[in-house]
C-alpha positions in Angstrom: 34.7 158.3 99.5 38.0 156.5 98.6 40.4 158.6 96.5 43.7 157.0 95.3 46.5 159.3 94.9 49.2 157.5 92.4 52.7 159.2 92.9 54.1 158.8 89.5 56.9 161.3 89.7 60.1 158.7 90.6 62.9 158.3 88.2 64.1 154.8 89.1 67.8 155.7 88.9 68.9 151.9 89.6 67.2 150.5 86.5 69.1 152.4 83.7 69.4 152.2 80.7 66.2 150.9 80.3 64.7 153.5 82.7 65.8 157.4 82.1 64.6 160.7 82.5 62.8 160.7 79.8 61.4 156.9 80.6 61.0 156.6 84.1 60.8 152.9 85.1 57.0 153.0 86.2 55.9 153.7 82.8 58.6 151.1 81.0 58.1 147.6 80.0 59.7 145.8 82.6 57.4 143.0 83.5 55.3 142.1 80.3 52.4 143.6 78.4 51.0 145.7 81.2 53.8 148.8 82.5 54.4 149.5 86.7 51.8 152.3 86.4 49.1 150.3 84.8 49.4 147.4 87.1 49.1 150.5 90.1 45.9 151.6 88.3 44.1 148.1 88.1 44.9 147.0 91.7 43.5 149.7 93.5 40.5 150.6 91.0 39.3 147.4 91.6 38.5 148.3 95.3 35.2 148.9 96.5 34.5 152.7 97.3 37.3 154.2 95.1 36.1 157.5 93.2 38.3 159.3 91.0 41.9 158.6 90.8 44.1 161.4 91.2 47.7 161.0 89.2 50.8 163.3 90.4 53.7 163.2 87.5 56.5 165.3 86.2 54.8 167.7 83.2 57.1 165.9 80.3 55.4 162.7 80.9 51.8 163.4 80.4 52.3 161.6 77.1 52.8 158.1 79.2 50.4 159.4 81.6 47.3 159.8 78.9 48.0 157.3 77.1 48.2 154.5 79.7 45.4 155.7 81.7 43.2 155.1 78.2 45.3 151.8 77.8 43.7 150.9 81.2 40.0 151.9 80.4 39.9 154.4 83.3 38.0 157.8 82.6 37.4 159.0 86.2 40.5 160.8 86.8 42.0 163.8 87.3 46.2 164.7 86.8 48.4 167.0 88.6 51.5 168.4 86.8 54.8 168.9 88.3 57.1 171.4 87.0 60.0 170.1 88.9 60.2 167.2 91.3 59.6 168.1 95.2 59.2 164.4 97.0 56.6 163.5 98.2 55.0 165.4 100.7 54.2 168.8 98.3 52.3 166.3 95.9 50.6 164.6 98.8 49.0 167.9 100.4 47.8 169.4 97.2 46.0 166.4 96.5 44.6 166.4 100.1 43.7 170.4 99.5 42.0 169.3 96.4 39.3 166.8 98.0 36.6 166.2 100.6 38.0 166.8 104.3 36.6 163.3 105.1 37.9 162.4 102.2 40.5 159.0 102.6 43.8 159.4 100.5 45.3 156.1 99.2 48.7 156.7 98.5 50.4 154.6 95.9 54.2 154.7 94.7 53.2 153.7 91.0 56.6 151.4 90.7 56.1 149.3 93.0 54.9 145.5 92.7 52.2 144.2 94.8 51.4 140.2 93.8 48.7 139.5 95.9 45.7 142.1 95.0 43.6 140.1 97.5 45.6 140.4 100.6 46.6 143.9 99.5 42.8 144.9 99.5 42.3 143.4 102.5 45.0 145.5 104.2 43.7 148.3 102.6 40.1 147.5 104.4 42.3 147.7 108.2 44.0 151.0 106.7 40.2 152.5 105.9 39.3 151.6 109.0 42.0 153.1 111.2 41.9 156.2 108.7 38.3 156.8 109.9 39.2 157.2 113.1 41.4 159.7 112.7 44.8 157.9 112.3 47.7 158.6 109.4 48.2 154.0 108.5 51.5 153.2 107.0 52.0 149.6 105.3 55.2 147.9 106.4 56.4 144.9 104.7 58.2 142.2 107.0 61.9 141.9 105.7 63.1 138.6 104.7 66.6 139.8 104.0 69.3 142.2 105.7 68.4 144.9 102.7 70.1 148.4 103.1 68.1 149.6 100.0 65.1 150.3 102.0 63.6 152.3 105.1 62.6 150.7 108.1 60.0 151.0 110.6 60.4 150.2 114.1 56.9 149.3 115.6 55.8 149.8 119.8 52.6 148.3 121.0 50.2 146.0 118.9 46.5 147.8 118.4 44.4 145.1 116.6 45.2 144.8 113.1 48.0 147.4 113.3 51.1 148.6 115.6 52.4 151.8 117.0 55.4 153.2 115.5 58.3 153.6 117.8 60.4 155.1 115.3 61.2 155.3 111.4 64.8 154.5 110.4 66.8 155.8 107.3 68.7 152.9 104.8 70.3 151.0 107.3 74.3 149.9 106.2 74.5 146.0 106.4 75.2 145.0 110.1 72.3 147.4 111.4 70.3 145.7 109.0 71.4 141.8 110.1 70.5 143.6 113.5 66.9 144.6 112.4 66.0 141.4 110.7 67.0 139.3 113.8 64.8 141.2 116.3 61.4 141.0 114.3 60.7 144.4 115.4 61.2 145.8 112.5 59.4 146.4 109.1 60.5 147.7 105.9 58.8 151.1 104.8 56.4 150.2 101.7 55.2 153.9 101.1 51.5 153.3 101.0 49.8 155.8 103.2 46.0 155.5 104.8 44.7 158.8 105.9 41.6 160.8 105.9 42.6 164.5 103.9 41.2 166.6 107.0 43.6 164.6 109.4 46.4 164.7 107.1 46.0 168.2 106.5 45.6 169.0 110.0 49.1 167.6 110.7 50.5 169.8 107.8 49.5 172.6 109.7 50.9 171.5 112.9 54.0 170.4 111.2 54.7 171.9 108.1 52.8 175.2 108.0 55.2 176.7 105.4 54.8 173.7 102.7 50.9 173.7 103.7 50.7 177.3 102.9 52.9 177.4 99.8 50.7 174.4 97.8 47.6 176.5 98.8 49.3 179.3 96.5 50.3 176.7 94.0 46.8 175.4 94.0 45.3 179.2 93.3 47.8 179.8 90.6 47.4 176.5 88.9 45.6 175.9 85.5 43.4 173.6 84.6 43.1 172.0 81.2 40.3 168.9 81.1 41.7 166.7 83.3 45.0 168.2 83.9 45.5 170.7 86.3 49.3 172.3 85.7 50.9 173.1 89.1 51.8 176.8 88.9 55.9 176.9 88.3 56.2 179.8 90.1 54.8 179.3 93.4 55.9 175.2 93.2 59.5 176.1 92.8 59.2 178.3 96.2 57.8 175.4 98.3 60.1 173.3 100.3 61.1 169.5 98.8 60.5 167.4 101.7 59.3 163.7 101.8 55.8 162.5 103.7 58.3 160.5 106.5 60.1 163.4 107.5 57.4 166.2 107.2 54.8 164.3 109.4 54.4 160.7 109.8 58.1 160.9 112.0 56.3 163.6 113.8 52.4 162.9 114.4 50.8 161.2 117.3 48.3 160.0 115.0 50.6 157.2 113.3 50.1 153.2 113.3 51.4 150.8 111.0 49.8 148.1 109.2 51.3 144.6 108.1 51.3 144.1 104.4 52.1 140.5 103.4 51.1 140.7 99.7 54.2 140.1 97.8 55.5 143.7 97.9 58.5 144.8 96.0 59.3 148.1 94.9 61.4 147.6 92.1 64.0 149.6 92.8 66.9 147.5 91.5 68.0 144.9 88.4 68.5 142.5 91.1 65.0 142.9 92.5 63.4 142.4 89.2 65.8 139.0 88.8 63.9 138.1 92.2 60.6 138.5 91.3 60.6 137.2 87.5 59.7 133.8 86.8 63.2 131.8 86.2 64.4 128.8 83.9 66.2 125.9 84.8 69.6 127.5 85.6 67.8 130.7 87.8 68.3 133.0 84.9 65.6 135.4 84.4 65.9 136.2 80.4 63.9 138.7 78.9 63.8 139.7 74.6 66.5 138.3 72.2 69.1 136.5 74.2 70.9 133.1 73.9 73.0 131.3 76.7 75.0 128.8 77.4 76.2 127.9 80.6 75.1 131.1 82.4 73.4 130.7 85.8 71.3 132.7 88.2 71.7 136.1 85.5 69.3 138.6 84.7 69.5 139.4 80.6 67.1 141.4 78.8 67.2 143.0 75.5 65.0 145.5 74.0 66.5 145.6 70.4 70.0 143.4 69.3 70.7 140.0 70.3 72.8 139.2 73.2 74.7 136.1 73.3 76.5 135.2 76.9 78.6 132.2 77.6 80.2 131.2 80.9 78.3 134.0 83.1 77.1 133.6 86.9 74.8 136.1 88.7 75.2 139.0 86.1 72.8 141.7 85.1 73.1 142.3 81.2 70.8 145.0 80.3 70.5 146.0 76.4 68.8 149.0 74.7 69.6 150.9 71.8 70.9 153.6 73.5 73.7 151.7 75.9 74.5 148.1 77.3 74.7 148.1 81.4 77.2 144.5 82.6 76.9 144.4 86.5 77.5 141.6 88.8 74.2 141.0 90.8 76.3 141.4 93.9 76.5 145.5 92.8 73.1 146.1 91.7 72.9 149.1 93.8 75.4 151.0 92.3 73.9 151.3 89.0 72.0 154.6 90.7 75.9 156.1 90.9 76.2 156.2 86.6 72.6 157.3 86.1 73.4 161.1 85.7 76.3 160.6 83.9 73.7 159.8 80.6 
């Protein structure tokens, strides 16, 4: 039994002002007809062996939730409700208490671009297999750029279809990450986790007792209502916020990574999405009402008025009807710095 567990909690602080609060960017339009969430839905239900889909979001966006799960024809599913955010590690183990112990967990970021659906399911095929025999399989993406927007994995002796992990590094600044890129050693961190629920849950206890025990008493607290169970706010808000990295895969014995070459991107920047978008003749990505002239390599979308730009290179113009982001490409990431400040 293959169960998908789709983290949908993020807030994608990088892409304002089209994503927000109250419109994270998995559940935005940012690619077409089809939002971040939906396209996480259709690549892994289209797998053979996968049963119900678990979903894991912030309680204010069931709306999004219920209404692109319908959007995507899926009816076998079941959605846990966050009253606050606690990383990933809380929404991880409740899922795992919730499930068969031989049970394997597919854990999917549900912002995150994967292109290729073929090689990605044939990674996923390694993953089951290493997850049956006890192991907790990462996906790490070879780097093709010095980014510092990611986490890294350093990987020890090849096993067959996956490596052992020497060590996980935190954003690297720029020269450790010229460094990483020049030694091959080095993958960046996807966030798509491989695991049985009784191995996973075994390392809780080994690891993190305390966050084990407290989403036992979330999970006997909760309610359910249909398909929605609502995490109980009381005993949630006790339990410790702590991400799956640092709470056991830096920690286990049990870890190996697995190569993902499937076009992977996690969105996490204006600058990424001018990357992955299709481009016209001048590498400008341009997205809604817009007119140019003489603007090269920009990303422009608009969601409502017309933007007219003249004489621009390598500029994110980003229009809603709430605010108007200008950025030059080169500081994408400090978009992320203003977010809270709407």
């Amino acid at each position: 039994m293959i169960i998908p567990v789709i983290l949908a909690g993020g807030s994608g602080t990088r892409l304002w002002p089209i994503s927000t609060a109250e419109l994270p960017k998995q559940f935005a339009n940012l690619l077409g007809d089809k939002t971040l969430f939906q396209n996480t839905l259709e690549r892994i239900y289209g797998f053979e062996g996968v049963a119900e889909i678990k979903v894991i979001c912030n309680q204010k966006h069931i709306g999004f939730v219920s209404q692109q799960l319908q959007d995507s024809g899926i009816s076998d599913f079941s959605v846990f409700l966050e009253p606050i955010g606690k990383n990933t590690v809380p929404a991880i183990t409740i899922a795992a208490l919730s499930v068969p112990e031989d049970a394997v967990l597919v854990v999917l970021p549900s912002d995150h671009i994967i292109a290729d659906i073929e090689k990605f399911h044939q990674t996923l095929e390694i993953g089951v297999k290493y997850a049956k025999q006890g192991c907790l399989a990462c996906f790490g993406v070879t780097p093709n750029r010095p980014e510092t927007g990611y986490g890294y994995i350093k990987v020890g002796e090849d096993e067959g279809g996956g490596y052992k992990i020497a060590e996980f590094v935190e954003k690297p600044n720029l020269e450790l990450a010229v460094q990483y890129l020049a030694t091959k050693d080095y993958y960046w961190n996807s966030g798509v986790f491989v695991f049985s629920a009784g191995v996973f849950l075994q390392e809780m206890a080994q690891f993190s007792p305390d966050i084990l025990s407290c989403c036992k008493k979330v999970l006997e607290h909760s309610v359910q209502e249909g398909k929605f169970l609502c995490l109980s706010a009381e005993h949630f808000s006790q339990c410790r916020s702590d991400s799956i990295d640092y709470a056991v895969m830096e920690r286990t014995k049990r870890a190996i990574m697995i190569p993902l070459d499937a076009r992977w991107s996690d969105v996490g920047s204006w600058f990424l999405l001018w990357e992955h978008n299709s481009k016209d003749e001048n590498n400008n990505v341009i997205m809604g009402n817009v007119v140019v002239h003489e603007v090269e390599g920009s990303y422009i979308h608009s969601t409502s008025r017309k933007i007219v730009a003249v004489g621009v290179k390598d500029y994110i113009i980003v229009e809603t009807s709430d605010a108007v982001l200008i950025v030059p490409k080169e500081k994408h990431q400090e978009v992320k710095k203003i977010f809270h400040e709407f």
